[in-house]
N, C-alpha and C positions, 0 to 999 in steps of 0.2 A: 504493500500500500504506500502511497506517497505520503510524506510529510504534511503535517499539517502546514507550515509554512511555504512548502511550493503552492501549495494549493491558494494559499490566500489571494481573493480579491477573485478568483474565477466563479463566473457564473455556469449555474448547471442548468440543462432545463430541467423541466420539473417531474419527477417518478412516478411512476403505475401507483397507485394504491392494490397491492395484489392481497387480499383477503380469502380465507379457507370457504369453499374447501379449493381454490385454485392454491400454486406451489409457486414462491416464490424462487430466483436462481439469482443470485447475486455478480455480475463480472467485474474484474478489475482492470480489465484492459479492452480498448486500447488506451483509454484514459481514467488513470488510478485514482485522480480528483474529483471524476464523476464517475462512478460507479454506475453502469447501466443494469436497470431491472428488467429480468426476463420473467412475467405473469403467464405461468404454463394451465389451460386448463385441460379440462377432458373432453375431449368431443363425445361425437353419439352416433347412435347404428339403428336407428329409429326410421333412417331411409324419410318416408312422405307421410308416414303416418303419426296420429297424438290423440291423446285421449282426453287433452286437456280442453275447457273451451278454449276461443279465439282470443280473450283477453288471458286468460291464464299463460296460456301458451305464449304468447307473446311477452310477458315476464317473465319466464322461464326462460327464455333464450336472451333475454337482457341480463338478467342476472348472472348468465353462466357468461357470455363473451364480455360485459360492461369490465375496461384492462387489462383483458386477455390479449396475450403478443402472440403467444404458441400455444395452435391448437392439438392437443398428442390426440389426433386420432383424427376425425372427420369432423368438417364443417356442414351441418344440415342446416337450411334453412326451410322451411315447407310451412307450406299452408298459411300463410300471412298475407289480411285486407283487410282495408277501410273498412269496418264497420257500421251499420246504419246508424246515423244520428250521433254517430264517435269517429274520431280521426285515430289511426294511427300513426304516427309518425314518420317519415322516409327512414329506413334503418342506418344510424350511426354505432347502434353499442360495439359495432365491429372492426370502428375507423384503427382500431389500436394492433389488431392481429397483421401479423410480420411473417408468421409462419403457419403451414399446416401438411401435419404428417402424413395424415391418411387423404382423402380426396373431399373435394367442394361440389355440394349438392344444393340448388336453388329450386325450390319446384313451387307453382302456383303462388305464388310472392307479388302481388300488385299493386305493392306502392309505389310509391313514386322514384324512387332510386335507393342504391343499396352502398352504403359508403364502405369500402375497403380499400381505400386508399394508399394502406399500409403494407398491403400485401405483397411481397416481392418472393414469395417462393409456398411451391404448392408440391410433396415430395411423393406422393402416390404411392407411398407404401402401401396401403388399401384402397382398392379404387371401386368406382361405382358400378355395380354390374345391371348391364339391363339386359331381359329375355324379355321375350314377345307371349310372355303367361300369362293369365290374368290376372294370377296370385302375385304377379309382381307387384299391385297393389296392397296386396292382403297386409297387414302389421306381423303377421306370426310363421307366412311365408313369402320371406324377401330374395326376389332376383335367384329362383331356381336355374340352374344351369341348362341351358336347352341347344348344347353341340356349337355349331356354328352360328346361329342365331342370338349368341349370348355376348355384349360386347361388353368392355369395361373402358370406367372412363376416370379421370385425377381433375377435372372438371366438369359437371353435366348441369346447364341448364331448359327447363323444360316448364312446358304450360303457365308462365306469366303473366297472358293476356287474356282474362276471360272474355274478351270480344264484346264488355262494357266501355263506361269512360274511366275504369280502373285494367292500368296495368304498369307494367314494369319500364320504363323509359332509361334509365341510365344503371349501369351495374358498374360504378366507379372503382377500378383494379390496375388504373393507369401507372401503377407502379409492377406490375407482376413482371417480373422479369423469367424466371425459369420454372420449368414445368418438368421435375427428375424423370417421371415415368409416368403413363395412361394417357387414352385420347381424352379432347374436348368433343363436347356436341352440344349445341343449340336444337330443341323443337317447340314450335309452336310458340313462339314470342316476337315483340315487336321491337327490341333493342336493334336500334341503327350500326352498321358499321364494320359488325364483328365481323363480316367476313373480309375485311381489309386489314384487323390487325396482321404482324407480321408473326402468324404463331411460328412457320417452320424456322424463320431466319433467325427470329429472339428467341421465341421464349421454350421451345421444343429441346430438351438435352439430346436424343435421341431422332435425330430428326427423320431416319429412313425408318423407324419403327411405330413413331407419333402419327395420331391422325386429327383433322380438324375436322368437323360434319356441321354441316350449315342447313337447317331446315327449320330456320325462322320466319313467318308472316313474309310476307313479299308487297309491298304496295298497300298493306290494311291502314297502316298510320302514316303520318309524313317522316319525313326528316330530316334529319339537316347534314351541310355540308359541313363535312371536317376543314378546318382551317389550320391546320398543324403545318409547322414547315418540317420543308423536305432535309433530308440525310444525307447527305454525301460522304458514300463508306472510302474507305482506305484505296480500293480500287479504282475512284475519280466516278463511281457511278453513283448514281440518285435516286433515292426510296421517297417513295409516298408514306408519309408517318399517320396511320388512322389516330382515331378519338375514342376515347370510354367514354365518351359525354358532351353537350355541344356548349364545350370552352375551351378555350385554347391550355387549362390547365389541367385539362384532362387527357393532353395528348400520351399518347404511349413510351414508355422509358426505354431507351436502346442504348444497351450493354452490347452489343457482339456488332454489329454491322458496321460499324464505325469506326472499331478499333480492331481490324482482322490481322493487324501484323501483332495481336495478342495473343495467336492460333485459337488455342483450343479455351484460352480463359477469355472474365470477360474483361470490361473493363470498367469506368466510373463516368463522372458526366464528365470530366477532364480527360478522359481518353487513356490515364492513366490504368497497367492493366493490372487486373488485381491477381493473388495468388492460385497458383493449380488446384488448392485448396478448399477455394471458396463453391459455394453455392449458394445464387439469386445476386451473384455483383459485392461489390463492397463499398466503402461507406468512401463517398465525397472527400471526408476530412484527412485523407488518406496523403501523407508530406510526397512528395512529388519524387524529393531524391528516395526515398525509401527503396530499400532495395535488398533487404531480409527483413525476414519475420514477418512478410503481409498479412500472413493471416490472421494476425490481430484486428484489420480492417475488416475480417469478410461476413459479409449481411447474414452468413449460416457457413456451417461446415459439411463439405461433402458427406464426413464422417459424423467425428465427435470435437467437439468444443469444449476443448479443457481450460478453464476461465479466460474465456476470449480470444485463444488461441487454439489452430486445430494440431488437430492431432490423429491417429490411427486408431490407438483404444487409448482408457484411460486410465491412468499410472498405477502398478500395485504394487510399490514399495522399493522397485528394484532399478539398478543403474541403467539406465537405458541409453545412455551416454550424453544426457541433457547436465550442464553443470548441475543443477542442481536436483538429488534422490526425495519427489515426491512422497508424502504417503500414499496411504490406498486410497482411492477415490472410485464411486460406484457408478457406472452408466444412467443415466434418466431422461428422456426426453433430449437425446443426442447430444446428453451433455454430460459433463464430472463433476459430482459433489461428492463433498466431502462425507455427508451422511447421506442415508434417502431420506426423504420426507416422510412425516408421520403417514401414515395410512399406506402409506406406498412402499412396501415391504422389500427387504433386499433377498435376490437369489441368486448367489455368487456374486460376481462382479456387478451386478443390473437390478436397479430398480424397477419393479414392476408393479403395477397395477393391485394386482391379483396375481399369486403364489401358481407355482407350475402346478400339473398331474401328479399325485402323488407326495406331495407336500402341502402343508398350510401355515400360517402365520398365529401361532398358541401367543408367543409373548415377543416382548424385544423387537418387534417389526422387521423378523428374520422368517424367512420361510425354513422349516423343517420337514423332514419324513414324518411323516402320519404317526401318531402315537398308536401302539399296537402293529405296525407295522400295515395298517389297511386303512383306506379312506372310506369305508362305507358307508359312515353317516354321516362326509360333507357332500352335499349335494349343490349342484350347480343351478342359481336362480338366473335372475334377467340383469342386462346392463355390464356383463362380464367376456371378455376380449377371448375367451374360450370357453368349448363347454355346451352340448346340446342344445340352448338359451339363445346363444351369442348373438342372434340376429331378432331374437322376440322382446315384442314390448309389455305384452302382460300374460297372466296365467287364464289358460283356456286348455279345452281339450286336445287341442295340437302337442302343449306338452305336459301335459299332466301327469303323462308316465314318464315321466322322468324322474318323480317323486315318490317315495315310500317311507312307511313309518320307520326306517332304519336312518333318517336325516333327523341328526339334531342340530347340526350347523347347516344356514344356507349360505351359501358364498355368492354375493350380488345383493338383488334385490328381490321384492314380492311385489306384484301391482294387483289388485283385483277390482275389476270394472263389469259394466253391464253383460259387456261381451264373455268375461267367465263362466256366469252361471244362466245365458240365453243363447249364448253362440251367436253364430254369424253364418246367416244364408250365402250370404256372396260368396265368402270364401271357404263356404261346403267347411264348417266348423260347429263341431254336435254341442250341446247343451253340457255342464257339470253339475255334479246333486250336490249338495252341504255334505251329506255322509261319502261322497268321495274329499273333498277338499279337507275334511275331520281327519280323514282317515292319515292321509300322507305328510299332514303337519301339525300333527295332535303331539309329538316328540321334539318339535323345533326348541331346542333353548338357547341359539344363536342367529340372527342374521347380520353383516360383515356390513351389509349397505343402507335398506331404508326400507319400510313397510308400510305400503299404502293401501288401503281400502277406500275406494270410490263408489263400490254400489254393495249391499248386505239386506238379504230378506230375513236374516234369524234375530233372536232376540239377545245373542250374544257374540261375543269371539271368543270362548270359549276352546275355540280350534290351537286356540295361544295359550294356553295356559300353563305351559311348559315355557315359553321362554322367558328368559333371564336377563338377554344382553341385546342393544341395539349397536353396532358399533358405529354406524353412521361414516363408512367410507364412501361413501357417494349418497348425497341428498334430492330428494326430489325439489326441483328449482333449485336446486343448491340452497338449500336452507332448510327443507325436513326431514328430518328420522325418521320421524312416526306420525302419519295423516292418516286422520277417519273423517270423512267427507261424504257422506253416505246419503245425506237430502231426501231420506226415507225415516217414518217413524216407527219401523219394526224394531230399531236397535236399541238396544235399552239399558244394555249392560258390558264392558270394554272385559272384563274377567281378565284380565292380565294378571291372575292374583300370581306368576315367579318372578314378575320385572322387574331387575333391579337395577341398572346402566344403561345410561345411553352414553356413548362415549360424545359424541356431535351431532351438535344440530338441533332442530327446535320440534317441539310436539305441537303438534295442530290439529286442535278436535273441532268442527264446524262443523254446522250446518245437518246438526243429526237430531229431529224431531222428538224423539220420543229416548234418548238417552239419559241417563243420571247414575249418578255417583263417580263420574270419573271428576269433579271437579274437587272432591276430596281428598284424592292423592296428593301428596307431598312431593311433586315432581322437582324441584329443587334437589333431595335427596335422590333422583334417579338421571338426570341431564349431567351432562362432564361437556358442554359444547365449548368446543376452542377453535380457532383459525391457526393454520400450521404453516410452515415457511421452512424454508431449505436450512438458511441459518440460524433458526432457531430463535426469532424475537416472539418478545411477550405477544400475546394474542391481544389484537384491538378489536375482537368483536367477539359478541357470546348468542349462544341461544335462550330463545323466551319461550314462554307459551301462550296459546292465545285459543283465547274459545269465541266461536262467535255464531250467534242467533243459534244456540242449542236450547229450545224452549224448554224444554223440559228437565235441561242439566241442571242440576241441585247441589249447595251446598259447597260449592268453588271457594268462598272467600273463606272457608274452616282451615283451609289447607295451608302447613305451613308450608308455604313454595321456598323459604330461604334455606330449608333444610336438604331438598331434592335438589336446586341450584348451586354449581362448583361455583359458580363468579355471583361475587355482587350488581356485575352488569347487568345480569340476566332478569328480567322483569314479568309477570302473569298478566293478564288481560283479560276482561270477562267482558262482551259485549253481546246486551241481548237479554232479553228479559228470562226470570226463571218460573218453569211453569210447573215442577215438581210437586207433587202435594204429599207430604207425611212422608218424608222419604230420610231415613235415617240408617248410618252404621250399624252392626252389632253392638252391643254394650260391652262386646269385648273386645273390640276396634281402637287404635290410637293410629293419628297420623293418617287418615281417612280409609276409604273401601274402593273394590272393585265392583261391589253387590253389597246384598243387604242382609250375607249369610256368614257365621261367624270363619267361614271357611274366604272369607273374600276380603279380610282384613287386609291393608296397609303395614301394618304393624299390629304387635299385639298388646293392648294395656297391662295383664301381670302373665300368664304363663305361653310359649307356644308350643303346641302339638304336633310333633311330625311323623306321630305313629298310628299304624291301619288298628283295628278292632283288637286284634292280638297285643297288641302293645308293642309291636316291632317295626322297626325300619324295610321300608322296602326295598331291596336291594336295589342299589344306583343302575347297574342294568340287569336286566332281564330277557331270555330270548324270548322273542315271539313265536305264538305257538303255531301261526299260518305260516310265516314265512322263513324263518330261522335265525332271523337277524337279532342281532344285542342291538336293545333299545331304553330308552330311561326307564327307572322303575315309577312306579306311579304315588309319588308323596303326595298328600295331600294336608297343608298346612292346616290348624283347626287351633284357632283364640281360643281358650279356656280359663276360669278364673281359678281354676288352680286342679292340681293332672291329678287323673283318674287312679288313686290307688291300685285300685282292685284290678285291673286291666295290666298290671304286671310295669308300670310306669315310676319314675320317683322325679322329685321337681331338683333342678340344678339350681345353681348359683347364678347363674345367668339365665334363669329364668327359662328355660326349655323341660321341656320332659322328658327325659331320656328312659329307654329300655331299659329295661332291668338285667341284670347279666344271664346269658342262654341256662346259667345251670340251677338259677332262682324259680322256684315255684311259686309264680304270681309275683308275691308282694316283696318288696327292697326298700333299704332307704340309701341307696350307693350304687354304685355303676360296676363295683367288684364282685369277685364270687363271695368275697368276706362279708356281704351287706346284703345279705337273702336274710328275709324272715322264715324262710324253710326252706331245706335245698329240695331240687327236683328227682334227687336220686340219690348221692350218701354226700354224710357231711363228714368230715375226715378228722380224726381224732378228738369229735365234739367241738374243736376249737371253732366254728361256724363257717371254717373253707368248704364249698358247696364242689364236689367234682362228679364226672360222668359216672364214674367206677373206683373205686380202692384198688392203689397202686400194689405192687406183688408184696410189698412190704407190709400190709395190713390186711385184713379179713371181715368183714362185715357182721353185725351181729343181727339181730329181729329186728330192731329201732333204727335198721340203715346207715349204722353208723361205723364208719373203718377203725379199726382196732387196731394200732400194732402187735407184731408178729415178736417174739420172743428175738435176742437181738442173735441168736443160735440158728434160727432158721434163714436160710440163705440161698440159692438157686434157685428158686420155685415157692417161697413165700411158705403161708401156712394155712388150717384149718380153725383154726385155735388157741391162746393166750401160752400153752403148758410148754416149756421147755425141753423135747423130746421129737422124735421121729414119730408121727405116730396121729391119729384121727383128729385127736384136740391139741395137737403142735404141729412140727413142721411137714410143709406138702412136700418136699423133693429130697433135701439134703438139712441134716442136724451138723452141727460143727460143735463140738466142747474142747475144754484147753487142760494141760495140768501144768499147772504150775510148777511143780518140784521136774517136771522135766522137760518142759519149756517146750512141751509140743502139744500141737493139735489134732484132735480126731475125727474125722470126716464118715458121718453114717450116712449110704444109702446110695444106691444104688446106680441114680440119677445125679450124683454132684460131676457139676465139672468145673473144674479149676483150671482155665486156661492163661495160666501166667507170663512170666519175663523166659523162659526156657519150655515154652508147651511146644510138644513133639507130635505132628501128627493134627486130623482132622479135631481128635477129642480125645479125653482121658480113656484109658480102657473101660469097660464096662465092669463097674464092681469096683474092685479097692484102691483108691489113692490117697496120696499122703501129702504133708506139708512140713517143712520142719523152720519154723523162724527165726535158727541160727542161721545157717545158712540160704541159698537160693532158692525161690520156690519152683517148684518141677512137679510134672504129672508123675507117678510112680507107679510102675507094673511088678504082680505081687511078688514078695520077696522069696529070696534063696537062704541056706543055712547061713551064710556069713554075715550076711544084715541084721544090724541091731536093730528093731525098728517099732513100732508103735503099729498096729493091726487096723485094719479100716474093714468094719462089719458089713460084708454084703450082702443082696437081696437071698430072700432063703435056699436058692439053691447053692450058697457058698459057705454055708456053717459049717459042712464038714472039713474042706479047706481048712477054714481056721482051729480046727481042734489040733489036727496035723501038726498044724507051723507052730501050735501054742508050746506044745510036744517034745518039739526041735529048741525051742527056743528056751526053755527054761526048766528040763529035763533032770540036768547038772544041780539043782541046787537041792 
């Protein structure tokens, strides 16, 4: 960075305000005193279609492009017009984009011009596909492939003019300079000109593979002549310069025809040519002797832009023979940062969107391998760059199987609108029942993006009642997590009773007739909304919540929203009269409800219950018994003013009711096997340890109580308290000692003593010895010379021993 002191006394222009959820990117060069801000948003795969109305819709696309420079993905514009009896405005929220990765779509747009003035590079990493289907309309099936017939294009504009006095007249892009990959095509519009720009000379990279198609009105509207002067290239010959618009400062920007002794680069309005490097031209300001390092100058990098400078990939730690050893720095939007940006998780070297196949983002904004080594219960929603979805905009029967009760994460989005549960004739799309949409997201206790409901005939969402977390990586309008919008009065109840986060974004409950009790919750406690940036500055905006003309929502201002709220920013809003009548929490509700059952608490005021009839935890998963999948288990949280004794429950310190331990019959006052009021099968030495069975060391009496064994009985436990071999002492092996001769004697038939010197699978059967002066060792029966102590075996070896007794002490 420069000095503060070089810098003094230079003027900047003035910076993007780039606010979440767009990513801000910071560069220092070419000039270190102005720092130029790169505002990356997300584009969309929505193609032509929206489910929002006309005005909705049209803040929705303000909000997302309003100082947006780079769009990572696609420019859609669709379906925008004057309004009866309301103007909308000629589109400027766009004047600010510089870049776009994937391809530019204009369809049906008839205002009066569209300002991208700023545009100088369109990279067509995704381009627009059009088939001759009908479904190409359809929202849920876009641009099926149909052979030859399927074209693709990095700019397509189409039907502009609805052949009123509304249409499209100027589509201001007089700066676009390069076009990396895909054709252009104009149909059906009334824009003057465009078949005069210079696409193959300028703006085509590719220019034997690039196509232009020109199938705009012919003669419907007037228009004017271009008045742009003419070119004279390096060759001494003369272009006609066309117009984006009829002023002379809309004429067309030319980088390459001008400056052809730059070969293959282009150049600037000075003729100066800029780096091999570059892509879409480079900046004016560019010192004339320069003569390395251009690519500080260049409008974009072929490649990657490693802060303002390109480069191949971008640095990971090692000498690459630049003087100076970078750290690591992660790919994002054709660029090196130093971190990813929140929500935008790193995989390997590359920030992405959305985590690959076979990994997910648990924590850290790292994608990892699936836990358990399977991903079967993240399943893939809408708004997500891969993934069965990837081109749909809301849940319908098109892809409903793509979902099952084995998804407890959705990765994306949820929409559900009219079209889910009525289908769609045109595009031969069947109806959905509630008990299919129950069925396959009745387990969800995560989504990654945002959860909208637009149309609902049930009396609850109960279908959610499992989730937990909203993370709000992508918002509808850029600004909601969570919309119920439903302008129907069947809904009556939100039953969210597991929500506990929303990581971003703001909750929007409207327009729901016949709703109540979500104005109780304590959403303060459940919002985390922040605005994220590449370097890391405090967030200058937060999420609110806002209710509006919910007549019949009750009981909003109860709620403490400062406690669901992470910022003080963050504000509630209730507009709209309440038309609730008698509508109250449980009495054993604190911090409001989802319902009016004490099972739909907020919080609990003194005990909470998270066990089934038995008094037990349901296990966290469970397989299902149609399908085979592990799925959640089914808690069901239950406010109580203090836990069910008898039910086998006892009340904690923190105020839960915890299970009683498995070996407690019913009732406990403790979480141990030590804290049973009666064990469920023996208690062990009376001491009130509760266990399954009496260990080999003790024996059980009538009262079920383990006994110890005499401390003589050893291998095989005992019968009975008597110290001996025998029905009321030991079961297997008796051990006694003598003292005066300092050895031990081992009865029974069954001892084995497998010590520091054991020979063999096992003692022989019948007599072994021990002697604890020495080593202990298995011993097979003795000979005349052994002095030894006798070990009594099972009855077919007493005669043995009378023998050896015989031998052995004959002599005295």
């Amino acid at each position: 960075m420069a000095s503060s002191d070089s810098c003094a006394g230079k003027v900047c222009p003035p910076t993007l305000e780039c606010t979440f959820p767009n990513t801000r990117v910071v560069l220092t060069r070419p000039d270190a005193c102005c720092p130029k801000t790169v505002c990356v948003c997300k584009g969309t795969k929505t193609r032509t279609s929206s489910h929002a109305n006309a005005v909705d819709h049209y803040k929705d696309l303000e909000q997302r492009y309003t100082n947006c420079s780079l769009v990572d993905g696609n420019l859609e514009l669709a379906i925008i017009s004057p309004l009866s009896g309301k103007d909308i405005k000629p589109i400027d929220f766009t004047k600010h984009i510089e870049q776009v990765t994937g391809y530019v779509l204009i369809s049906r747009v008839t205002v009066d011009y569209i300002d991208l003035s700023s545009l100088r590079l369109i990279r067509g990493i995704e381009k627009y596909v059009v088939s001759n289907k009908a479904s190409q309309h359809c929202p849920n099936k876009p641009g099926e492939p149909q052979g030859a017939l399927t074209k693709q294009y990095a700019l397509y504009v189409e039907h502009c003019d609805d052949k009123s006095k509304h249409y499209l007249r100027e589509l201001r892009m007089q700066n676009l300079t390069e076009i990396i990959d895909g054709d252009v095509g104009f149909v059906n519009n009334s824009l003057c000109n465009m078949d005069k720009i210079l696409w193959n000379e300028e703006i085509f990279s590719l220019t034997n593979k690039q196509k232009f198609e020109d199938h705009n009105f012919k003669g419907l509207r007037p228009c004017w002549k271009c008045t742009c002067p003419a070119v004279k290239t390096s060759t001494g010959s003369v272009l006609d310069v066309s117009c984006w618009g009829n002023s002379t400062s809309l004429c067309q920007r030319i980088t390459r025809s001008n400056c052809l002794s730059c070969g293959a680069s282009r150049c600037n309005s000075n003729k100066d040519c800029c780096a091999d490097s570059c892509a879409g031209g480079c900046l004016d300001s560019m010192p004339r002797e320069a003569t390395t390092d251009k690519s500080k100058y260049c409008i974009a990098c072929k490649k990657i832009n490693n802060d303002g400078k390109c480069a191949a990939v971008c640095p990971n730690g090692q000498d690459n023979g630049d003087i100076e050893v970078q750290d690591d720095r992660y790919q994002f939007a054709r660029y090196c940062v130093a971190q990813c940006p929140d929500n935008v998780p790193r995989t390997g070297t590359f920030c992405k969107r959305y985590c690959e196949k076979g990994t997910f983002d648990y924590k850290d904004n790292t994608c990892t391998p699936c836990k358990g080594g399977t991903c079967d219960n993240i399943c893939f929603g809408l708004g997500v760059d891969h993934g069965p979805l990837e081109n749909h905009t809301y849940i319908d029967a098109s892809n409903i199987h793509n979902f099952n009760r084995n998804c407890t994460i959705i990765v994306g989005n949820l929409i559900f609108i009219s079209s889910t549960f009525n289908g769609d004739l045109y595009c031969n799309v069947s109806t959905v029942s509630y008990e299919k949409i129950f069925d396959v997201f009745q387990n969800v206790e995560e989504i990654t993006g945002y959860l909208t409901v637009e149309f609902w005939e049930w009396g609850d969402l109960c279908v959610f009642k499992n989730l937990k977390r909203i993370r709000g990586k992508q918002l509808e309008s850029q600004r909601f997590a969570l919309t119920v919008y439903t302008d129907q009065p069947q809904l009556q109840q939100l039953c969210f009773n597991s929500l506990e986060q929303i990581d971003n974004g703001v909750v929007n409950v409207d327009r729901n007739k016949g709703l109540c009790y979500a104005n109780t919750i304590k959403w303060q406690q459940i919002t985390n909304s922040t605005a994220t940036s590449v370097d890391n500055q405090i967030p200058t905006s937060c999420g609110d919540v806002t209710f509006n003309h919910n007549h019949r929502l009750c009981l909003l201002d109860t709620v403490h929203w400062s406690d669901i709220f992470l910022h003080s920013s963050q504000d509630f809003n209730h507009v709209g009269k309440m038309r609730c009548k008698n509508v109250e929490c449980h009495n054993t509700c604190v911090d409001g409800c989802w319902g009016p059952a004490a099972t739909q608490c907020r919080k609990c005021l003194d005990y909470t219950d998270k066990t089934n009839a038995a008094g037990q935890f349901t296990p966290k998963f469970v397989p299902d018994p149609q399908t085979g999948y592990v799925m959640p288990g089914y808690n069901v949280t239950t406010c109580v003013k203090e836990c069910n004794f008898y039910k086998g429950v006892y009340p904690s310190t923190d105020k839960q009711c915890i299970p009683c331990h498995e070996e407690c019959l019913k009732t406990c006052h403790g979480k141990s096997e030590y804290n049973c009021t009666k064990c469920k099968n023996y208690n062990l030495d009376g001491n009130g340890k509760c266990v399954p069975e009496c260990p080999i060391t003790h024996f059980a009496n009538a009262q079920k109580t383990c006994i110890a064994c005499s401390e003589s009985c050893i291998d095989g436990g005992c019968q009975g308290p008597k110290d001996l071999l025998g029905v009321e002492g030991c079961t297997k092996c008796h051990k006694s000692y003598n003292k005066e001769t300092n050895r031990h004697t081992f009865y029974g038939a069954h001892c084995k003593i497998c010590l520091k010197h054991f020979k063999g699978d096992q003692c022989p059967e019948g007599c072994t010895m021990i002697n604890m002066t020495t080593d202990f060792q298995c011993y097979i029966p003795p000979r005349n010379d052994y002095t030894t102590i006798i070990v009594f075996c099972a009855l077919g070896a007493f005669a043995l021993f009378v023998g050896i007794f015989l031998m052995l002490y004959g002599s005295f």
